[in-house]
C-alpha positions in Angstrom: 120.8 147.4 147.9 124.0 147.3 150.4 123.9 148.9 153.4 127.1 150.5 154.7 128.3 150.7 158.2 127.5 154.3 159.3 130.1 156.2 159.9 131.1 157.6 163.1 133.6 160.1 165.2 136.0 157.7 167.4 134.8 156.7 170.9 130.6 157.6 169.9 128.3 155.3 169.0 126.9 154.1 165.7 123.8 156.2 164.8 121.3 154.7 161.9 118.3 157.2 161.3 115.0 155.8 160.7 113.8 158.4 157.9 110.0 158.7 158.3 109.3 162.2 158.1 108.0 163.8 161.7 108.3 160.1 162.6 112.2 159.6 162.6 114.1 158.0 164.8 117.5 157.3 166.0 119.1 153.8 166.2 122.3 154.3 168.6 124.8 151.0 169.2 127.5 150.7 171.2 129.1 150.2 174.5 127.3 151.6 177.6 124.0 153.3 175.0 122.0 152.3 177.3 123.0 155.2 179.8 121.5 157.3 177.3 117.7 156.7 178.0 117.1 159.5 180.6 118.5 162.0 177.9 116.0 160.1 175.3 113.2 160.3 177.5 113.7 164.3 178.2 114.1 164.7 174.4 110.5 163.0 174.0 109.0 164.8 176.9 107.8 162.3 178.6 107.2 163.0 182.4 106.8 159.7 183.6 107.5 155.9 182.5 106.8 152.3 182.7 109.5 150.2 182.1 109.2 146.5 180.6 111.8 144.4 181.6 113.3 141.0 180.6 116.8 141.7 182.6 117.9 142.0 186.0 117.8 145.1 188.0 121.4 145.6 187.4 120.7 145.9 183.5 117.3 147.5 183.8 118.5 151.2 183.3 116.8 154.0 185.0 114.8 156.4 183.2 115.4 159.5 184.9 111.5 160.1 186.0 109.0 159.0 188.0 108.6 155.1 186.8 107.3 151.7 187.4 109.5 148.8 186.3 107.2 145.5 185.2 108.9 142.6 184.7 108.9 140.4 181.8 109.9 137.0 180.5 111.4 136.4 177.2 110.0 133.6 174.9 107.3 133.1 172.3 104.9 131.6 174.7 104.4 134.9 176.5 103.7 136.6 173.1 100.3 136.6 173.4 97.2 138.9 173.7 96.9 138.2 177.5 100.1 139.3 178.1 99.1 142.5 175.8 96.0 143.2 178.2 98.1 142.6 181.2 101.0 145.5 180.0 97.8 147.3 179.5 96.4 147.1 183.1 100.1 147.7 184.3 99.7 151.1 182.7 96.4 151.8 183.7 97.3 151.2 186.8 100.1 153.4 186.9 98.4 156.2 185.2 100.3 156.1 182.5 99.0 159.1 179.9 99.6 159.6 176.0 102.3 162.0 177.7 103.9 159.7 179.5 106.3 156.8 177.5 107.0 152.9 177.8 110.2 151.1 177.5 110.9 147.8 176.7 114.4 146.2 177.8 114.7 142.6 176.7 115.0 140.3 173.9 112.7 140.2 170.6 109.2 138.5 172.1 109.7 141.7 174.6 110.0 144.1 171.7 107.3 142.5 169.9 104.7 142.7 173.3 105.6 145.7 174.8 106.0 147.5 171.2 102.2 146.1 170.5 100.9 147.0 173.8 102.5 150.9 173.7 100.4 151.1 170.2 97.2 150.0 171.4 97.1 151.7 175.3 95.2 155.2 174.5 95.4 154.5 171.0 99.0 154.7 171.2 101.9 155.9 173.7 105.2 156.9 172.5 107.8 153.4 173.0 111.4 153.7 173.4 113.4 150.1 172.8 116.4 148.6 175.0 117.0 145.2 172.8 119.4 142.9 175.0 119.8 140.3 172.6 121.4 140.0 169.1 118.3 138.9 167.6 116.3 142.2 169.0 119.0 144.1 168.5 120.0 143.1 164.3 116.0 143.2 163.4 113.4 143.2 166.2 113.5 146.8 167.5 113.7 148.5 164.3 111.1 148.9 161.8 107.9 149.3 164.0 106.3 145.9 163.5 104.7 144.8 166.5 102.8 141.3 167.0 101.9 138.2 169.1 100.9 135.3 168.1 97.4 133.0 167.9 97.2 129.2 168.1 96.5 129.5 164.7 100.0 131.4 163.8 102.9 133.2 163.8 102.7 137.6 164.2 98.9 137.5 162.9 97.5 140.1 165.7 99.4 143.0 165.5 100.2 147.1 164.3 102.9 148.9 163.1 103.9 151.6 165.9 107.6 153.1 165.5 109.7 153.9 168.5 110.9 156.8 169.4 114.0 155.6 169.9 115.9 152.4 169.9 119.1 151.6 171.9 121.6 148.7 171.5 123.7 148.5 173.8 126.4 146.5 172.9 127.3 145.1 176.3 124.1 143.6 176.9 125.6 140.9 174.9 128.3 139.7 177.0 125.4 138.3 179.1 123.4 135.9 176.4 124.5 132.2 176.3 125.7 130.8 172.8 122.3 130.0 171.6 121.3 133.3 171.9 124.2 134.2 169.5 123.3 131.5 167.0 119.3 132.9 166.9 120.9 136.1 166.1 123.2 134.9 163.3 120.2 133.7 161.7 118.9 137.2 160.8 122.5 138.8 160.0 123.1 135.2 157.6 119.9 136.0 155.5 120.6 139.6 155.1 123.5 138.4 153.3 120.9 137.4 150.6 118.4 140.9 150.8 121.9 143.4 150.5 123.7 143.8 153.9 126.9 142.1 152.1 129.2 139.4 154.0 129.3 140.3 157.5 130.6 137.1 158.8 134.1 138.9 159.7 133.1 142.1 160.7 132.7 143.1 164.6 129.1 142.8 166.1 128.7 146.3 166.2 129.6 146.9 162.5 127.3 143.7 161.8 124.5 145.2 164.0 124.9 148.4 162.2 125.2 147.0 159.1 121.7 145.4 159.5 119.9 147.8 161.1 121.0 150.0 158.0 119.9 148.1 155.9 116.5 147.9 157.5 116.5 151.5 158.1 116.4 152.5 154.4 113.7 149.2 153.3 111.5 150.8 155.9 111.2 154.1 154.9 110.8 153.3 151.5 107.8 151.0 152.4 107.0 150.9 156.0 103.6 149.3 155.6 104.8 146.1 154.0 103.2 146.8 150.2 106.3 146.4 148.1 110.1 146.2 149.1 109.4 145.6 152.7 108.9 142.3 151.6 112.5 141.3 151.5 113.0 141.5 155.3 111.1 138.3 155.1 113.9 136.7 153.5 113.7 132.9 154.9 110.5 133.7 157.6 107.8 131.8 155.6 109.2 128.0 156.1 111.3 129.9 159.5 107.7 130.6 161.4 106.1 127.5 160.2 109.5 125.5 161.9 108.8 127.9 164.9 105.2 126.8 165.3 105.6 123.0 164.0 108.3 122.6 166.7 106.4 124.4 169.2 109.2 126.8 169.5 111.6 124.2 170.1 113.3 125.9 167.4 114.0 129.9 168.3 113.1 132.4 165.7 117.0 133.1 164.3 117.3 129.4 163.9 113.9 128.5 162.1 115.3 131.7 159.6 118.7 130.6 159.1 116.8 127.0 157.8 114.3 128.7 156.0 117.1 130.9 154.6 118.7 127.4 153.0 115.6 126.5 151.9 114.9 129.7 150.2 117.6 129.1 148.2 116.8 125.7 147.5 113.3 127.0 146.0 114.3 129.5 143.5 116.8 126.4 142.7 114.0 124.3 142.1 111.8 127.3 140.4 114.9 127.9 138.2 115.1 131.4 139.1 119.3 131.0 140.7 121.8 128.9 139.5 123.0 126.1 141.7 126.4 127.7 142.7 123.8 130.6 144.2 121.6 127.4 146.3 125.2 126.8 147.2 125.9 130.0 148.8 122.5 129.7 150.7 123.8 126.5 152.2 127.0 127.6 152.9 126.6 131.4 154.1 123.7 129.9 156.8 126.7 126.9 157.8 129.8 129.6 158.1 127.4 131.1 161.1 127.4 127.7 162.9 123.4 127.7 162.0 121.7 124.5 161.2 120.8 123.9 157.5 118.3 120.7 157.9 115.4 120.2 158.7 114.8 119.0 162.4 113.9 115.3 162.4 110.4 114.5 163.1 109.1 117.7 161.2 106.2 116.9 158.9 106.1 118.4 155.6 102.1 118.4 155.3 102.0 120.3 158.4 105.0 122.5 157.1 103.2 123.6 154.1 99.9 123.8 155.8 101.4 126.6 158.2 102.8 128.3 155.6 99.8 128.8 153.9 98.5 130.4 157.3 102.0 133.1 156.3 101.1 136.5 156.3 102.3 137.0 152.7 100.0 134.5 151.5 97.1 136.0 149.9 97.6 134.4 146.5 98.2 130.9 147.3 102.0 129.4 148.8 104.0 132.5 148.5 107.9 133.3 149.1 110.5 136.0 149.3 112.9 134.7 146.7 116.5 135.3 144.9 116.2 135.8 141.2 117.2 137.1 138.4 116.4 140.2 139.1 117.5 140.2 142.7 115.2 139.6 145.6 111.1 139.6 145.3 107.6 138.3 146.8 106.9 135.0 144.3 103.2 134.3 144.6 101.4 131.3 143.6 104.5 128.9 143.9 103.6 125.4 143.0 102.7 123.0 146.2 105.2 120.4 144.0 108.1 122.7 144.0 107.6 123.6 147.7 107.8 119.6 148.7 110.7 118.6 146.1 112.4 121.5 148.0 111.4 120.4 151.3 112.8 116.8 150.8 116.1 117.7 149.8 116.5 119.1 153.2 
């Protein structure tokens, strides 16, 4: 499956549509989209707004109607239900109705709470995204998964709620420090693997694009996570366990672009891809500037232990893996291959 970069008349944004039926949306990215929310808001009908922000005033765009800003902080250790229930007393408190809207402007943890809260406030408000990072922007925003995270785990409370909307405004990233570039390479190096194609030379809008198209079309062929969806996961099952087992000392696009080598170092050990493809893994996730080792310290008992916590796990240790016949969910995987993977990182 390759996703091309949509096309587009000179000087407008890109547009990806989210096909779901009554429930599409549009994806815009580009220079200055943010601008665009007042005439997103109107198109909804919303009459009024609450607006979740990770970003200073000066990036925080207006709405166009009545509104109450709430700010927010980035980072996995505010995704959590008591962040949820406080979004959802800011709303109540507001008076925020199933006609009125929320926005989120911030990074992928904002996306994630605010997305989360906006489904379960009145069973549901419509949600309109502003992603401000490169990791929110290339995966978060799109797709309407929304979750937070338990002691336990990684994502395990959550609902799938699709925006209404979702803007990337592409100059939002002249503002994120070099980290924040590498946790968004992460995502854009594994969909190298799941059919984006090599992006590594291509402008960030076209690799933006490029990613979110790809998502676009998995989605609405499986938006509920049953079959294909699966592939988005490319890299997350050993990428959340690095997450927790670091205690986020790794961020997200980082722990992927490892679990991304790894990945490939599985189906190696499996025999499902030859070793020039466990190659590519290596080196695709190393031309981003990501990380391909583990972090020292990391223990592999509590690696595999959290990954048996993974979402996708319902049949013993299970993985998105490259094969034969291109990317699939691989259930059951032996603990043995999983560890003989492991140490060769």
């Amino acid at each position: 499956m390759h996703a091309p970069v949509p096309d587009r008349p000179a000087g407008e944004p890109a547009r990806v549509e989210v096909a779901l039926g009554e429930r599409s949306y549009p994806v815009l990215i580009g220079p200055g989209v943010r601008h665009r929310l007042p005439a997103e808001v109107a198109r909804i009908g919303a009459q009024r707004v609450v607006v979740v922000s990770a970003r200073p005033p000066e990036w925080t765009p207006d709405p166009g109607v009545p509104h109450r800003v709430v700010p927010a902080r980035d980072g996995e250790h505010d995704k959590n239900l008591t962040t949820v229930e406080q979004l959802c007393r800011a709303f109540a408190e507001f008076g925020l109705t199933r006609t009125d809207a929320v926005v989120s402007c911030g990074g992928g943890t904002t996306t994630d709470v605010v997305g989360l809260a906006a489904g379960l406030y009145h069973r549901g408000v419509p949600v309109i995204h502003l992603p401000t990072s490169l990791l929110a922007q290339v995966d978060a925003s799109v797709g309407g998964k929304t979750a937070v995270n338990l002691p336990e785990g990684k994502n395990l409370v959550g609902v799938y709620w699709q925006p209404r909307a979702v803007l990337c405004d592409t100059e939002h990233l002249r503002t994120l420090p070099q980290r924040e570039w590498r946790n968004g390479y992460g995502e854009i190096a594994r969909a190298h693997f799941i059919g984006a194609g090599d992006l590594y030379d291509r402008p960030v809008a076209e690799q933006i694009a490029a990613s979110v198209a790809l998502k676009a079309r998995v989605v609405a062929a499986d938006e509920r996570d049953s079959g294909l969806r699966h592939i988005l996961n490319y890299g997350h099952t050993l990428g959340h366990a690095l997450e927790r087992a670091t205690d986020f000392g790794l961020r997200h696009g980082e722990a992927v672009g490892v679990g991304t080598v790894f990945a490939g170092r599985l189906a190696g050990v499996l025999g499902r891809i030859p070793a020039d493809r466990v190659a590519e893994h290596h080196d695709v996730v190393a031309g981003y500037g990501l990380d391909t080792t583990l972090p020292g310290g990391v223990d592999h008992d509590e690696l595999i232990r959290l990954m048996r916590r993974d979402k996708k796990a319902t049949s013993g240790l299970s993985f998105v893996l490259d094969g034969p016949g291109g990317v699939e969910l691989v259930t059951r995987v032996p603990e043995v291959a999983v560890r003989t993977a492991l140490s060769g990182m």
